[in-house]
Each structure stands twice: as C-alpha cells, then as structure tokens.
N, C-alpha and C positions, 0 to 999 in steps of 0.2 A: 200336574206337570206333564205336558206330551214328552212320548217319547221319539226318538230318533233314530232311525238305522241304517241310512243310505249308503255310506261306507261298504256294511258287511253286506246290505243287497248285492252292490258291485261286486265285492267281491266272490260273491258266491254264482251270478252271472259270468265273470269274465272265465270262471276255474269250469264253467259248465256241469257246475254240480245241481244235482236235484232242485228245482225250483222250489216247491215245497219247502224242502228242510234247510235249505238257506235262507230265504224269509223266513221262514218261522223260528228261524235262530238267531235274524237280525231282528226278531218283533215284529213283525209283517205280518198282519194278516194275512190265512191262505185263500179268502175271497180275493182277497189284493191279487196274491201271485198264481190264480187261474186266468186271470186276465192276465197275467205276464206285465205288470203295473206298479210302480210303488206307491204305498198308498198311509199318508199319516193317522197313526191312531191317537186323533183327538180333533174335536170341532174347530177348523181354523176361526182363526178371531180376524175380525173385519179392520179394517184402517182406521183409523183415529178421524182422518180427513184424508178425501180422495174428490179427486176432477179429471176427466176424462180427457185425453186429448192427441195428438198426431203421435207425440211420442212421449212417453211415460218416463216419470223420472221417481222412484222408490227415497223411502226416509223411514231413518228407524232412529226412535228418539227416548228418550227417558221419560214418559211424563210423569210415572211414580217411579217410585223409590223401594218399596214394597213389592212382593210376591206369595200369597195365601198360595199354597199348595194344598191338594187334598192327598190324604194314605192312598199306596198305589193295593190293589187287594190281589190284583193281577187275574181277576175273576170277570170285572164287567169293566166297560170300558171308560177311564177317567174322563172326568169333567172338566170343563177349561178352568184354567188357575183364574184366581181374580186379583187384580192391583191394589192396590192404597195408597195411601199420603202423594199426593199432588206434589206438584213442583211447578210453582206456576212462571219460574224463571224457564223448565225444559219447554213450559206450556209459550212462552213468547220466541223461544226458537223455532218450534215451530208454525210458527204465526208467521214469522220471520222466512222461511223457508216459501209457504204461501203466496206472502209480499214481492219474493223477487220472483217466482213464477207469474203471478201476473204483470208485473213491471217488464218483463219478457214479452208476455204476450201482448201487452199493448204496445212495445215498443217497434217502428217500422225501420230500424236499424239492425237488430238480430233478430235471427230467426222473422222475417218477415212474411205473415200468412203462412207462419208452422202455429201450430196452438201445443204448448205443453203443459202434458197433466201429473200427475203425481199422485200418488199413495202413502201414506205415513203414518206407521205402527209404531204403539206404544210398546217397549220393548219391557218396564215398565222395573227398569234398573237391575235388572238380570239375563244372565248366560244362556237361557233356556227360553225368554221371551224373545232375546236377541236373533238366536238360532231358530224360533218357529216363524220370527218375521222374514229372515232370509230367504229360509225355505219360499216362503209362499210369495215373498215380491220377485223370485226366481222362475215361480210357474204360474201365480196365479191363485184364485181362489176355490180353483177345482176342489175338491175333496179326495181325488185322487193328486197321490202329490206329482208324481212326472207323468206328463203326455206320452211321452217316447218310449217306445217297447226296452231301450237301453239304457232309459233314465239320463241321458246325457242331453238331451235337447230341453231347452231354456229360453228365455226371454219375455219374460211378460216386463222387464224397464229395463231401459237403455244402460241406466247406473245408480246408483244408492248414495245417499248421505244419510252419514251416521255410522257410528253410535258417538257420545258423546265422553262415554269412557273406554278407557284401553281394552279392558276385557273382553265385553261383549264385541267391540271391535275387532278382534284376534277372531273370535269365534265366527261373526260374520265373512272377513275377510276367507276365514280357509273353506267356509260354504262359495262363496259367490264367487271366488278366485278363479277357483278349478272352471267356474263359464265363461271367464274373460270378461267376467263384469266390472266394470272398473268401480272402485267403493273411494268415497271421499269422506273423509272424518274432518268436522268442526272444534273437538275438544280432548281427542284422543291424542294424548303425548308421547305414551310410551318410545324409548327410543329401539326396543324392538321391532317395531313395525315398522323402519325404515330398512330393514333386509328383506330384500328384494329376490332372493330366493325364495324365501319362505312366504312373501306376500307380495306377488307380482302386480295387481292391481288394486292395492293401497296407496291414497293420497291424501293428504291433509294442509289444511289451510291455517292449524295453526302450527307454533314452532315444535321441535323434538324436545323431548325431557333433558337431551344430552344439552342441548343448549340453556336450557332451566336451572340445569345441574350446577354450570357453571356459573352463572348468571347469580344464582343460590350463594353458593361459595367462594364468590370476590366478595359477594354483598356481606355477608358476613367476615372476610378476612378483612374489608374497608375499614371497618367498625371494630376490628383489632377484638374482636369474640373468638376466643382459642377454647373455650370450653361451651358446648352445646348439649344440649339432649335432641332427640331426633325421636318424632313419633312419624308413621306411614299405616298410607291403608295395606291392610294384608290381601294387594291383590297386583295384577301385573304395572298397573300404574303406579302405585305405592314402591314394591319393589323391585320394579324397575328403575323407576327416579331416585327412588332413595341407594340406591346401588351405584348409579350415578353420581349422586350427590356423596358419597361418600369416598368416593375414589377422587373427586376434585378436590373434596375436603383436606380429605392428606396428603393433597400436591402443595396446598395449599397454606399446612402446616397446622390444621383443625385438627381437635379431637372430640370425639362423641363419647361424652358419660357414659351413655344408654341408648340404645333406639328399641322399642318398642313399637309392636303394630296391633290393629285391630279395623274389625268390618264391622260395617253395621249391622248386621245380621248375628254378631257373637250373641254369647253370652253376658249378660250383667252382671254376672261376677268376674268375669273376664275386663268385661270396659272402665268397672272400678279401678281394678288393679293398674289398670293403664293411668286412670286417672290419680291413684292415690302414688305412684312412682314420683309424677308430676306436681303432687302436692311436698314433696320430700316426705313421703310417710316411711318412718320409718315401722320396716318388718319384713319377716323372713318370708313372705308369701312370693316376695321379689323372684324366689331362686325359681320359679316354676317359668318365669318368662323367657325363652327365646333370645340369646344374645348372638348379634354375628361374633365368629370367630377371633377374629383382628381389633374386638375390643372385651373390655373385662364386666364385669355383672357386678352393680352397687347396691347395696340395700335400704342408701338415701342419697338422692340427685340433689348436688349443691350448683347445676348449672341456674343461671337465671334467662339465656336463651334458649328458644324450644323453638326450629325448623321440623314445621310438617309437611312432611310433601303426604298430604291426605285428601281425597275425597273431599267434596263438599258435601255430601249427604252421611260420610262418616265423621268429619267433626261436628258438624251437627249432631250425630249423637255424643260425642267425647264430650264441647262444649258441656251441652245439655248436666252433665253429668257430673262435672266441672262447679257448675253456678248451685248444685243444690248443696258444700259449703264454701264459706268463704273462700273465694281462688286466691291462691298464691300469686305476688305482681311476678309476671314472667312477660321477658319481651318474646312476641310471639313470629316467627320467618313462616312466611308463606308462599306457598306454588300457586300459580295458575287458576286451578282449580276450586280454591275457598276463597282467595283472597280479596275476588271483587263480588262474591254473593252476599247481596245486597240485605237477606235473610242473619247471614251470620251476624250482622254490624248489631243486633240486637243486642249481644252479649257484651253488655260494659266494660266489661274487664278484660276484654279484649282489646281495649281501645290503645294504640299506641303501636298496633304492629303493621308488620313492614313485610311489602315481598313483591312477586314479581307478576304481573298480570297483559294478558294479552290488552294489545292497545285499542283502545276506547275508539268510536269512529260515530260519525251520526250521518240517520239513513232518512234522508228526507221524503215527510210523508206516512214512515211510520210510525208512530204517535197515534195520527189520523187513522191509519187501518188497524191497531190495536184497540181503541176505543169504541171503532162503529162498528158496534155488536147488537143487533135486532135481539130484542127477547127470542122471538119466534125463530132465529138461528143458534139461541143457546140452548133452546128446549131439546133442538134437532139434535146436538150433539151431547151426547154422556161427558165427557172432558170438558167444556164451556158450561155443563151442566155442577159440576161439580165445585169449579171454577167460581161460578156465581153460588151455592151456597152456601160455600165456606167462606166467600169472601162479603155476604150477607147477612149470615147466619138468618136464612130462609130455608124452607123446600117448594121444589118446584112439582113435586106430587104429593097431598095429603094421604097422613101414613096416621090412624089412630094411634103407631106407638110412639111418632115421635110429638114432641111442644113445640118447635118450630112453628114461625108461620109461613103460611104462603107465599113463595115472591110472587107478586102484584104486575110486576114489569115496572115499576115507577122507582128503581133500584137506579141509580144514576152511577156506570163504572167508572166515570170519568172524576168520582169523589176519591178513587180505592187508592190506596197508596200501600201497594202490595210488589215484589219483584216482577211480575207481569206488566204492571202499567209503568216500571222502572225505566226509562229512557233515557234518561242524562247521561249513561255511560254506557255502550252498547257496546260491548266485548265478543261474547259466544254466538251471539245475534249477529254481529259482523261479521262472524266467520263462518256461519251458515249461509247469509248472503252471498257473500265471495263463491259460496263451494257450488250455491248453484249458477251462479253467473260463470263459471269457470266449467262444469257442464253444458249451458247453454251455448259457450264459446266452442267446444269441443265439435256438437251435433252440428254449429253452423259453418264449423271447417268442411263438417266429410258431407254435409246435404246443401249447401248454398255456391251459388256461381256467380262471381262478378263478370255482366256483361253491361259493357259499355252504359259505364259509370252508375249501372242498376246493381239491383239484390236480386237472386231468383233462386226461389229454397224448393225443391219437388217433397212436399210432405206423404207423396208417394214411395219416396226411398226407401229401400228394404235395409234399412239399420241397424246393424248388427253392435251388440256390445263392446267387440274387440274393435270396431274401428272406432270406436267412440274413448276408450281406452287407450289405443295409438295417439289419437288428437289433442290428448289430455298432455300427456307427455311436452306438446307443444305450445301448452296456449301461453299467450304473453301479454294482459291488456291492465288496466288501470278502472277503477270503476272506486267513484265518489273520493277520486286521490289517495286512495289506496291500491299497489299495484301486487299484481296475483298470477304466480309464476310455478311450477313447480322442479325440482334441482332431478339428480338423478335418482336420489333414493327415492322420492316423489314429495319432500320435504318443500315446505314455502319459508322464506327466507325469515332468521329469529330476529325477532324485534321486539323488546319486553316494557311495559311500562313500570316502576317501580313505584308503589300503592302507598300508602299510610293511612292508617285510619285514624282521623283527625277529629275531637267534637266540635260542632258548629257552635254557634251562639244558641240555638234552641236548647244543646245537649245532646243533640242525638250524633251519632258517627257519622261518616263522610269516609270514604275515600277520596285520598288528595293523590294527583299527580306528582314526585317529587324528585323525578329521574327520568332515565332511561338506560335501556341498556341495549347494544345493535351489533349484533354479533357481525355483519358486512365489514365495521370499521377495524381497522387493521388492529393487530395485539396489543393491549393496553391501553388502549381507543374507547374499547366497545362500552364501559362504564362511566356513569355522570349522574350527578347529583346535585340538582340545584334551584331546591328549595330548603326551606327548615323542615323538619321533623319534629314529630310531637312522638316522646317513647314512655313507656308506660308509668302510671300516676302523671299523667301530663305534664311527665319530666322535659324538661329543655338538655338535662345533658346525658351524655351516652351511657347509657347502663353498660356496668363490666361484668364479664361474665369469661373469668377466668379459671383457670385449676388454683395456678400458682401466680402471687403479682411478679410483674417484671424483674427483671433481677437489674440493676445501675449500672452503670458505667463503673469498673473497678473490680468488679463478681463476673462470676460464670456458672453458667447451669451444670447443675450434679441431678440426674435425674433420678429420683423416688425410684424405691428398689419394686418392680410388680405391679408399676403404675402405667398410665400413657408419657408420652415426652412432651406433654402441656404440662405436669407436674412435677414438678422440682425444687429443688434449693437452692438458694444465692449460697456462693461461697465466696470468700473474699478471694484475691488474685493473690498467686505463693509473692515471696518477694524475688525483686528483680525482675517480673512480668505485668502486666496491665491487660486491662479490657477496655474498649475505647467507646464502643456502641451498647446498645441496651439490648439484653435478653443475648449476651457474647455466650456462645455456646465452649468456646478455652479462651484461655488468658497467653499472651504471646509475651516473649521475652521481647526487652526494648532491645535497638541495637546496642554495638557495644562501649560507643563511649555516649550512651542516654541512660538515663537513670528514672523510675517511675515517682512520680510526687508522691505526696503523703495520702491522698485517695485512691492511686492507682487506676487511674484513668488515662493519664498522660502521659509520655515521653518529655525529659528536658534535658539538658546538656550536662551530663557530671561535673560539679563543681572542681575544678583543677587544681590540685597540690603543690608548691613547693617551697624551698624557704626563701620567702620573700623580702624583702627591704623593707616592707611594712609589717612585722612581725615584731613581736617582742623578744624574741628568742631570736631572730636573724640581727638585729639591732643591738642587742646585747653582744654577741659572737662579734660582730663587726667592730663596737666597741672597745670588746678587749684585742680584737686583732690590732687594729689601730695604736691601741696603747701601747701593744707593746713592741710595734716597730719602731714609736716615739722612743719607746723605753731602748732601745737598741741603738738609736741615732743620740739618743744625750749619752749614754754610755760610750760611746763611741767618741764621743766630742770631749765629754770628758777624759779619754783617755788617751785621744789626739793634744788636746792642756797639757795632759801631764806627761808626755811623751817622753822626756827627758829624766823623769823620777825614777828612780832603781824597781820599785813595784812592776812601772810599764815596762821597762827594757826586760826587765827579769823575766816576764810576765809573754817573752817571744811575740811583740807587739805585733807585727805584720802577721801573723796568724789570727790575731788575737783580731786587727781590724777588717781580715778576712771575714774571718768566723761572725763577727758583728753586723757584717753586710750583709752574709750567708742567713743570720738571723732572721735580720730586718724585713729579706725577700720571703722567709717564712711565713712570717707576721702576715705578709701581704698577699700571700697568693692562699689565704684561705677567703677570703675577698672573693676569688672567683668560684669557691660552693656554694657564694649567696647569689639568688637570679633566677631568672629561668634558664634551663638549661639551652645550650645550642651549637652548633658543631664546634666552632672555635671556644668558646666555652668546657666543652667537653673531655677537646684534646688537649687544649692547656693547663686547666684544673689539676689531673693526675701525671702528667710528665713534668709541669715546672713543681708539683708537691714532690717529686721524685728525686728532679734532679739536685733542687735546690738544698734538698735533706741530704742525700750526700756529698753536696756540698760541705755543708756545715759538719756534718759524721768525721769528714775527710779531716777537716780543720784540726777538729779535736783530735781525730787520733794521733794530727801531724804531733799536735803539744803535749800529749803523752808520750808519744819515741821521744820529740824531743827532751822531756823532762829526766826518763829513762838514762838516755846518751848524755845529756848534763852528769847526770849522778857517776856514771862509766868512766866517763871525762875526768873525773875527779880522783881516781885512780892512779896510781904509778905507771907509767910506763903505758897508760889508756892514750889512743890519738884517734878515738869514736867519732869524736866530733866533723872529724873533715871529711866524712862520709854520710855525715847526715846535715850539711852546714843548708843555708837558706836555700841555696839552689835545689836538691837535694828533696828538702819540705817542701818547696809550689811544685817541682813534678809527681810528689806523692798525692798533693791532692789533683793534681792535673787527673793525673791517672785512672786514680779512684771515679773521679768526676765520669771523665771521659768513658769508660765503662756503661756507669746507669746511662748515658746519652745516647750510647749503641742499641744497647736495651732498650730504651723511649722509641727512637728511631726504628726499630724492628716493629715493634709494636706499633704504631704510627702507620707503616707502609702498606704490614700484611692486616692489620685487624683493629682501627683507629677504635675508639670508645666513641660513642652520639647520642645524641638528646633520641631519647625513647618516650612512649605514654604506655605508665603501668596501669594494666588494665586488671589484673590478676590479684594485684594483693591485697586491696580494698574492691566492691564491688560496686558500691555507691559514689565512688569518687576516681580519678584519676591522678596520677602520680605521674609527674613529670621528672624524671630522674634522666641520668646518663648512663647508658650500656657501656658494661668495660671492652663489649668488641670482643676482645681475647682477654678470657680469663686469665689464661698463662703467664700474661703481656703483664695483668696488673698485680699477681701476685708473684712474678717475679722483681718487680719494680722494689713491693716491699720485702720481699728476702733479700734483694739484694743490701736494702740499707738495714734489714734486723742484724746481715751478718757482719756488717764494717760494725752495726752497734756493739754487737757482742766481744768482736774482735778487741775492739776498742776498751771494753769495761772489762774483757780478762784484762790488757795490756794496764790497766788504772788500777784494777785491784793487786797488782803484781809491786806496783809500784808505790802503793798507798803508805809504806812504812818507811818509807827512805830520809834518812833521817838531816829534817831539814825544819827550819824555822818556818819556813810559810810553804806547807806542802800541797805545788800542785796536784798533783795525782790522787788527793782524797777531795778534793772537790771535782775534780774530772768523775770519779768512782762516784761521788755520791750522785752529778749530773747523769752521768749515762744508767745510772739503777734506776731513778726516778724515768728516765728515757724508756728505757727495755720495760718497766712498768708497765707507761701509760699505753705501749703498743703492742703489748701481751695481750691486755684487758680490751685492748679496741677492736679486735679480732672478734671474738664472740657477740661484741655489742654491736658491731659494724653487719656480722651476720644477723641476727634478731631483731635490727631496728627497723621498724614498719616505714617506711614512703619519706617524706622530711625528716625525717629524726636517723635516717642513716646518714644524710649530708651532715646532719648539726655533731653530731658522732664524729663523723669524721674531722671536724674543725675544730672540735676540742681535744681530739688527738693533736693536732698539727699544735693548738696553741700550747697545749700541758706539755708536750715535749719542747718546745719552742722556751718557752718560759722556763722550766726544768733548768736547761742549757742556760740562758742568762740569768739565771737566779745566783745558781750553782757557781758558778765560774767566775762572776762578773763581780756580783756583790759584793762578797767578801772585799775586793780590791778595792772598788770603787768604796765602801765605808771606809777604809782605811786612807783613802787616798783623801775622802771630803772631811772627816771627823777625826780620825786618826794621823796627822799628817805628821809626828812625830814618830811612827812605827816608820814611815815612806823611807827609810835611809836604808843605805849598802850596809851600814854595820847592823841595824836590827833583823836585814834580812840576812847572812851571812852568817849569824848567830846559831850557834847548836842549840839545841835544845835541851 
C-alpha cells in the first residue's frame, strides 16, 4: 500500500521549516526534497485504459473489489498492492465512459475538431487506490509526484469521473478539490457530499442518499411495515444513508429492531454474527454488536422486513453467507446500490424484494461497442484479459501450474451472459454516460464560439480546470431524453425507479419496473406504484412485519414499558370514551348527550328518559289517577242525590262538594307528571299540585272548625256558631287558598321550574325532568301545605272524642294521618329516586294522599247512605252513644 504525505510536505514548506526533516516526517524521501520535489514512494500504477487527446478527461472506477496489500518493513521500498475479483458490471462502466468519449469525438455538434482523451484507473474498491489515482491523474505519470517547486501546480485532466462509491469519493474529492478540479461521481450518494464547503468541486449525476432516504421510508410506511431491521455498509455510504434513513423513518413512524453493519473486508466471524441476527438466532454473541443510541439491542430479531442501504460488493459477501444455511423468508428493502446488480439476482431467496434504483435508460449502439472485442485487444489489456478468463475459464498465457486451457480466440463473447454484456437495463452505465457528456458540455462552453451559425472550438486553448468547474455549474442539455443539470449543492435532480425482483417463466429473477418515485413532484406526489409485486415465497399478498398487530377501533395503545412505540398493547376504551380510527393512540370521551355503543368505536345519541304514556308504570299511575277523580265525581253525584238526607246536611255539604271538586283536580293534575317535560308543563305540574292541595287541606280544616263550633254550639249560653257560619268557612278557605297562590306566583316570576336534560345522574342515558328553578319556591310550596296538614290533624285529633254518634273528626284524624304519612315518606323517596321514578314518586304521593282523603271521609257516608240507608235519619244521627 503507497504511502501518502502531501499535506505535511505543505505544511512544513509553508512554516519554512527544514526541508529535510519535514519530508522526512511526511515520508518523503530526502532524494525527493534535495530537488525541493515531492515525490511518491511507490511505482505508480498505469491506467486501466487511456487515449490520448486535446484535452484529457481522468476516470477512477472500481474494477475490483479487493486489495492484496504487502507488510510495510519500512526498510525497503513497498511494492504496488495487487487487485482481485473483477466486477465485470464496474468493467462495463467503464466501457461506458469510453463509449461516450468517442461518440464525442465523432460527433460534429460538440466539441467539433477537439479530440478527447482520458485515463481510467482501477481504484480497485479502496481509499488508498482511490487516493494514488488522484494523485497521479492530478500530475501525471511522473515518478516524481508534483512538477512545481511548491507542489501546487496541476493539470494533467481537465476533470475526473468517479468513484463509484462514497468513500473513495470523499477521499478523491478533498485530493483534486484543493486544484479546482472539478470531480463527477456516477454512483456516489452520500448525502455528505453535497456540502459545498467541504467539497467545492463535487458533482454527481446520480440522486443524494437524502432523497433515497426518503424515497426508502414512504416505501416502507406505504406497505404499513412499522417494524424493520436495518443492515448498512460500515462506511460513509452505509452510514451516511442509513442515518438518513433512519431519521425519515421516525418521521415517519418506523422503528428499527436492530441495525447492524459490516464491510466486506471484516471479519468471518463478524459477517456471521450479522448474518445469524438476521437468521433470528438466538444468543448472547448479539451484545458485542454496535447499537445506535435511540434504539435498544435484541437478542432475537422478529422483524420479517430487512432495509439495506449496503454496498453491492458487501452484500455480496452477507448474501454469500446467507445461502450456506437455509435463509430465513425476509422481505428484502434495497438502495440504489444492490438493488439493480444483476450478479446478486442469483440468490433465490432473495427473490421478492423491492427498493429504489437509479432509472434504466438505453444507449444506442452500445451493445455493439460492448461486444466488438478483438482478441488481439483483450490480450493488450490485463482487465479484458481477465475478463475473458473468467468468463471462459481459459488462460491466455500457458502457466505449467495451471489445467486451464488456452483461449484459441474462437471464444464467442457475444454467448456470455454475465453483468458486463447486461444491457437491458442500463442504470450506472447511464450515469457515467451523462457525467461525461455533461463534461464535454462544460469544455465546449469555455473553448467553442458560435459564429454565424458555425461551431469553432481552438483545441489550442490553454484550459484550465477551474473554468471547466465554473461551466459545470451551468450546463443544461438533454441527451437520449434524459436531461442532465446540476442544482446548487451540485446534485442532479432524484428520480428513483422502484425494482422488484420478479421470476421469469425460465425461473430465473428479473427485475421489474413497478413504480416511481420523483422527488420534483410536489409533497405527496412524489410516490406511485403501478404494477403488482411479487413479495417473498412468491407471495401475492403483503407480508406484515410488525412489533405489535394494530389495535381496533374501540382500544388505544399503552405502550410496552423499555420498548420502541411500534410495540404495545391494545387496551379497551375506559367507559364513556371511544376510539374511532385504528392504532388511536387515547380514547376520547363522547360529547355529552352521546353515549359509546357496546364496541366503543362510536358515538350515538343517549337514549332519552322519561315517564312516558307508553309505559307500564306511566299507564298504571294514569289509571289510578283517572279512577279516582271518577271516584270523586260519583261521590259527588252521589252526594248531590242525597242532598237532602240528614248524613249530607250534617256532613256541611258545600264543603264537602268543595272538597270533592278540590279532589277530583288532584286526581287530575298528576296527569301532567306523565310526558315529556316542557315549559308550560313544568310550571303547571308543581303550582296547580300546590295550589289545588291546599285547596282541599283548606276544605278539610274548614269541616274540622266547623265540627269543633257544632260541638261549642251545643253548649249553654255558646253563640259559636255565628262566627264561623258558611260565609265565614269560604273565606277561610279563600284565604288559605289565596296564600299558596302568592307563593306560586313568587315562584313563577322570580325562578319558574323548566324542562331540563339530566346529564349527571345516569351517564349513559339522559333524563328529562323539570328544574324546580328555586329550590325555595318548591319547598316552600310543600311546607306550606305540610303545615295547614298539621294544623289540621292537631285540630282532628283534638276533636276526635266528642261525643257524638257519627264522629266527624275521627275520620278527619285518621284522613289527615294517613295524609301527613304518605308525605313524610315522600320526602326522602322524592330525594333518592333516580331519573323517572322521582316523577312516579311524586304521583303516588299526590294519589295516596288524594285517595287517603276520599276514602277517609267519604266512605264511610257514602256506605251508609248506599247500603245503610236506614242509619241516614236525624234521630240515628242525633243519637248519643
């Protein structure tokens, strides 16, 4: 491996310190720095392929993959490193590179009567090959490495294409930058290299990883995959993309199991481990791998999708390593970089994956310059030499140690079905094409002059790199309907095709076109899909690849305590809340008069409460209301018949058919608790329950005084009577009346009662009831008639023993006990009865006192007067007992 040290020349040049001992500190030979020279210690290595011509255009390209190094002894001077394993895909780029240099030169449109030639070093998939080809397509093939006494003077190409990976890219860039060389990369993503500080003449023809990234992580959020594993190459391409990718990913709502990396250059016991993660093996070898930060370390990966943003020459070894046992079916996300080499589609079990690939383009013509290959020009080159033996399994030099035979030249390449003679889909090859037509467009800006309507190019021009660099910045042309531009970072516009590996009828893989994705098109735009996909076991339907399955309509994620938030629990919704979407991260409460169905997915309208007319219990109430204002009205009628009988007269009839009417309204204004409630409703229900009860209260107390003043009256020298005579009794109950209607009215003006919806006391239903308005209002209503009750039932009990054959006042007494009873007890039930059942409460207060009253009072007479009609005379009543 050469070594390097131009840096610390410089710097020990610019600080004016001892020539000597700053080369010999940067590694410099001290023959070097007597000539005041910098001079590389190792034999440079010649161009792969070179042509001579006006103006030079450099290429540094992968053709291997490998790099033999020898031990440095630091004693004698190392030997140039040697390459291995071909790449006969790097081998057709630059073939491809070739192709459009002389498509250039024969064309009398650009560059007309310039000839351009080029140089193209195998870089030979490393940092070190990358770096010694810069060097030398910077000066040349001197041996001394800079001409210029200050190391700063340059130029042997105008500009470079290549590398094909990020790294050596990076490395070349910060070589060739500092000369204003402007460098074009074919296959280099990194989204690094689009800063522009750090790499002022970097351009590339194909898209940034940052658009990849994205491109990566809708394609997988498309396909609703929330749990991934992620393998990368461990190098600036790997994690740089994968860093990328992974920050879209969690925009995105992805989580990664695991990500794991590895190079092809590791270790075997390293690429296992990568590989046995992937196989779910379980073991603690796990904990030795490298986790980012912001995800946690598994010891067995249950993803079934695996996103590599890797190398093509490092899955190639993964693969490899993969197939020796039975592979796990993993749906496989691929970058750029693997997804269209034509070499990997070998691996079966691969078959069904999907990712993102620079777009296919075809370059008419080459096919034909691929193919016409002279023996006598494979011989010439070591690379086409190589090339044809592997792809023969001949040699083209007899070796006694090998069994190979001779190639003959009667090797027909146009049989080989190899990535080299691959052509149906030209992706990397397209975009080495572009990079040097987009050069050629540069040089013909700053050396060619349109005069009257000609071309005229002075291949005399003293062309310097930086203006070739300036020009680049501007070119804007189209070439085989592909158009080729670069933005400010020096980016060409992302445009992704989306791949499948399909099998054909033969059985072998294919990649199939089956999208796009175009970063130009406005947000949400940029992804399409539209063909089928084949996913892995030549599934037709979408493999999941979840943590946790979705949680329903009705649940909400509780996420796993130490996990990622792809991982969680369905919980059901508490009650009174719903979740309406799938994977509802909380459950919302419904509004307040909606109630959640029995799944808890839905809002619907609370069933509405009250005691209705269609009830059995409102029906029954109404019933007996009814009956017994019948029962009040034949009572009545009966006791209008008998109007004239000693019973009725005795009995202070006009009270009596007061008090019967006062009933009847009883009976009838519970009638208005059944319904739905509504203002007038509201206000009538409690003011005529009010007024009409002390109505009736009134009556009765009048027929106690008056039974009292009867007994008074009876007395010597008593003249009671003429102070309490009929006039007397209607303004007692006038009065009493008039009172609760002050009361009602008060109530009414300042604080009515109105149809309200209880929302509070049940929570699944609604309660239609009427608000008392003012508390005050309605429990003064009933104090006022508890205390005429009271009043009333001391004045009965006072009088309960007076000695008399048919004693009113013990049926007054036992009526108003039974009274004071039922509305003691309705008080605490009226408080505790839930929604309809305080209306029904309340109506069977109204009718148990009601009834109470006409039982009490009435009955008795009325049996005497229907079935006893021989008690009905003035002397049975008049009778002492």
């Amino acid at each position: 491996m050469p070594i390097f040290a131009v840096g610390w020349s410089l710097d020990g040049l610019k600080k004016n310190t001892e020539p000597t001992e700053a080369l010999s500190r940067a590694g410099v030979s001290v023959e070097a720095s007597l000539s005041n020279k910098c001079a590389l210690q190792a034999v440079p290595r010649l161009p792969k392929f070179s042509s001579d011509g006006d103006f030079v255009i450099g290429g540094i390209i992968s053709f291997h993959y490998k790099l033999q190094t020898a031990e440095f002894s630091y004693m004698n001077k190392p030997e140039s490193a040697r390459c291995e394993s071909l790449l006969p895909r790097e081998l057709r780029f630059s073939r491809g590179m070739i192709f459009a240099v002389k498509e250039i030169n024969n064309s009398t449109e650009l560059l007309p009567g310039i000839k351009l030639g080029y140089q193209i070093y195998d870089s030979c998939g490393s940092v070190p090959g990358a770096m010694q080809a810069a060097f030398q397509l910077s000066n040349g093939q001197d041996p001394v490495f800079y001409k210029g006494s200050n190391c700063l003077q340059s130029g042997a190409v105008v500009a470079v294409v290549g590398e094909s990976g990020s790294t050596p890219s990076i490395s070349i860039s910060r070589i060739i930058g500092s000369l204003n060389i402007p460098q074009i990369s074919f296959f280099a993503t990194c989204s690094c290299l689009s800063d522009k500080q750090q790499f002022p003449t970097f351009f590339r023809t194909a898209p940034s990883d940052q658009f990849q990234a994205d491109a990566l992580a809708k394609l997988v959020k498309h396909f609703g995959w929330t749990w991934i594993g992620a393998v990368r190459s461990d190098s600036d391409y790997g994690n740089y993309g994968m860093a990328s990718f992974l920050a879209a990913a969690q925009r995105e709502g992805i989580c990664v199991e695991y990500s794991v990396s590895l190079l092809r250059i590791d270790s075997h016991s390293k690429i296992q481990r990568v590989a046995d993660v992937i196989r779910r093996f379980e073991s603690t070898i796990f904990m030795f791998f490298q986790c980012y930060s912001t995800f946690y370390c598994v010891s067995r990966s249950t993803a079934i999708v695996i996103v590599a943003f890797i190398d093509s020459t490092d899955m190639t070894v993964l693969l490899k390593e993969l197939a020796l046992d039975p592979p796990p079916p993993r749906q496989w996300i691929g970058s750029e970089s693997w997804i269209s080499d034509p070499y990997l589609m070998g691996f079966s079990f691969c078959a069904g994956a999907i990712g993102v690939a620079i777009q296919k383009s075809v370059i008419p013509g080459f096919r034909d310059f691929l193919l016409d290959l002279s023996f006598s020009e494979v011989a010439s080159s070591d690379v086409l030499t190589e090339l044809w033996e592997d792809a023969f399994n001949c040699t083209l030099t007899k070796s006694p140690e090998s069994n190979k035979r001779v190639c003959d030249g009667t090797e027909n390449i146009k049989t080989l079905k190899n990535p080299y003679t691959e052509t149906s889909q030209l992706r990397g090859t397209n975009m080495i094409y572009k990079a040097v037509y987009a050069i050629a467009h540069a040089i013909h800006n700053a050396v060619c002059k349109e005069t009257n309507f000609t071309t005229k190019c002075d291949k005399n021009f003293p062309l310097e790199p930086k203006q070739v660099l300036s020009k680049l910045k501007t070119v804007n042309f189209t070439r085989n309907g592909y158009p080729v531009s670069f933005d400010a970072n020096g980016d060409s516009v992302a445009f992704y095709e989306l791949v499948n590996w399909q099998k054909s009828e033969s059985g072998a893989i294919e990649p199939v076109t089956v999208g796009y994705y175009d970063a130009s098109l406005p947000k949400g735009q940029e992804f399409h899909i539209n063909r089928n996909i084949t996913w892995i076991k030549d599934g037709t339907q979408v493999p999941v690849s979840v943590c946790s399955e979705s949680c329903p309509p009705g649940t909400h994620k509780v996420l796993q305590k130490g996990k990622p938030i792809c991982c969680y629990d369905c919980i059901p919704c508490p009650e009174g809340e719903i979740s309406n979407t799938t994977d509802s991260p909380d459950c919302f409460p419904c509004p307040s008069e909606l109630w959640p169905n029995a799944q808890r997915d839905a809002c619907f309208h609370k069933p509405v409460e009250f005691l209705s007319y269609d009830e059995v219990l409102a029906i029954i109430l109404a019933a007996f209301s009814v009956s017994g204002a019948c029962l009040a009205i034949i009572t009545a009628a009966i006791f209008f018949h008998h109007r004239t009988t000693p019973i009725v007269r005795a009995n202070n009839s006009e009270l009596s058919f007061l008090l019967l009417f006062s009933l009847t309204l009883c009976f009838l204004c519970s009638l208005t608790f059944i319904g739905a409630p509504s203002d007038w409703s509201c206000m009538l229900r409690h003011t005529a329950f009010g007024i009409i009860f002390v109505l009736c209260i009134s009556c009765v107390l009048g027929k106690t005084v008056v039974v009292l003043m009867a007994f008074k009256a009876t007395l010597p020298g008593s003249n009671v009577m003429k102070w309490f005579g009929p006039p007397q009794q209607r303004m007692t109950v006038v009065c009493f009346t008039i009172v609760q209607v002050l009361i009602c009215t008060i109530w009414l003006l300042l604080s009515p009662p109105y149809p309200m919806k209880n929302l509070s006391t049940y929570k699944e239903k609604i309660i239609l009831e009427c608000a008392l308005g003012s508390a005050v209002g309605f429990w003064a209503v009933l104090g006022y008639i508890g205390l005429l009750a009271v009043f009333c039932f001391v004045l009965a009990v006072l009088a309960r023993k007076l000695p008399d054959n048919f004693n009113e006042a013990k049926l007054i007494t036992f009526s108003m006990l039974i009274f004071c009873a039922v509305w003691l007890t309705f008080i605490p039930a009226y408080v505790s009865s839930p929604g309809k059942f305080t209306v029904a409460v309340e109506i069977f207060a109204i009718l148990a006192s009601s009834f109470g009253l006409i039982l009490c009072i009435f009955a008795p007479k009325c049996f005497i007067i229907l079935f006893q009609p021989e008690r009905n005379s003035k002397k049975i009543l008049m009778k002492k007992n």
